[in-house]
C-alpha positions in Angstrom: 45.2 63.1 -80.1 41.4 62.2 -80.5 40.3 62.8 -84.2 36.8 64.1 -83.8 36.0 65.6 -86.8 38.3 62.9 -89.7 40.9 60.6 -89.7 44.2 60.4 -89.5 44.8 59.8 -92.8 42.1 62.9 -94.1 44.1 65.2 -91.8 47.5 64.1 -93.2 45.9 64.7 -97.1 44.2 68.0 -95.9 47.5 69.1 -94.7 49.6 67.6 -98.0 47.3 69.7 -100.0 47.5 72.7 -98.2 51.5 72.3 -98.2 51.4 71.8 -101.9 49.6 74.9 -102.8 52.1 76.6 -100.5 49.2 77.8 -98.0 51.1 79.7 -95.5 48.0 81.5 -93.6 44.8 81.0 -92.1 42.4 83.6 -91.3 41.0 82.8 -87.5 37.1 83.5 -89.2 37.6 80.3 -91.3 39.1 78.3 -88.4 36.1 79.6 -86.0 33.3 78.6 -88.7 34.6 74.7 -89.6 35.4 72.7 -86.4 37.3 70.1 -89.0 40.2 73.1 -89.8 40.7 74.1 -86.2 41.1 70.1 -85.6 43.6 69.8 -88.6 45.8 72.4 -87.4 46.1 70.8 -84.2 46.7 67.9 -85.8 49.7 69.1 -87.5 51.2 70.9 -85.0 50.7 67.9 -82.6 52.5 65.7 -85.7 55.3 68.3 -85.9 54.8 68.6 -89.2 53.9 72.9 -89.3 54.0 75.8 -86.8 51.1 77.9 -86.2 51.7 81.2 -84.9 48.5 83.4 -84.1 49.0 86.6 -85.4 46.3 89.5 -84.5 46.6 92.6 -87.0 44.4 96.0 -86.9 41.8 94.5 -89.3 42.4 90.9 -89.3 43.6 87.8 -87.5 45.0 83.9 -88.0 47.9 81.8 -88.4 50.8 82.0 -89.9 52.1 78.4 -90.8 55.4 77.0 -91.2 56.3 74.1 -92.5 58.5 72.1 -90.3 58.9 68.8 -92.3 57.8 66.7 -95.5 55.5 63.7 -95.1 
C-alpha cells in the first residue's frame, strides 16, 4: 500500500493506541474530515491487523472495528 498521509511505523502507533484504549468505532464524519484516519484504517485492514465493517444507522454512520491480532 502507498502511505500518503504517514508512515508505516505512525500508522502502526496510531493503530496500537487506538487498540489500547479499546476504540472499537469510528464515526464516518471523522474519517471524511482527516484524510490521515481513512488512510490508517486501510492500513490496518490491509495489515490484517482489525476489521472494519461500515455500519449506517438512522442518525449516524462508521465503522465498527475488530481487532484481528496483536502487534
Amino acid at each position: 500500500m502507498q502511505l500518503l498521509h504517514g508512515t508505516q511505523e505512525d500508522h502502526l502507533g496510531t493503530l496500537r493506541r487506538a487498540k489500547e484504549n479499546e476504540i472499537d468505532y469510528i464515526w464516518s464524519g471523522d474519517v471524511r474530515r482527516n484524510p490521515y484516519l481513512a488512510e490508517n484504517i486501510n492500513f490496518g485492514i490491509e495489515e490484517g491487523i482489525i476489521q472494519a465493517d461500515y455500519e449506517e444507522l438512522e442518525q449516524e454512520s462508521g465503522w465498527l472495528i475488530t481487532w484481528l491480532k496483536d502487534f
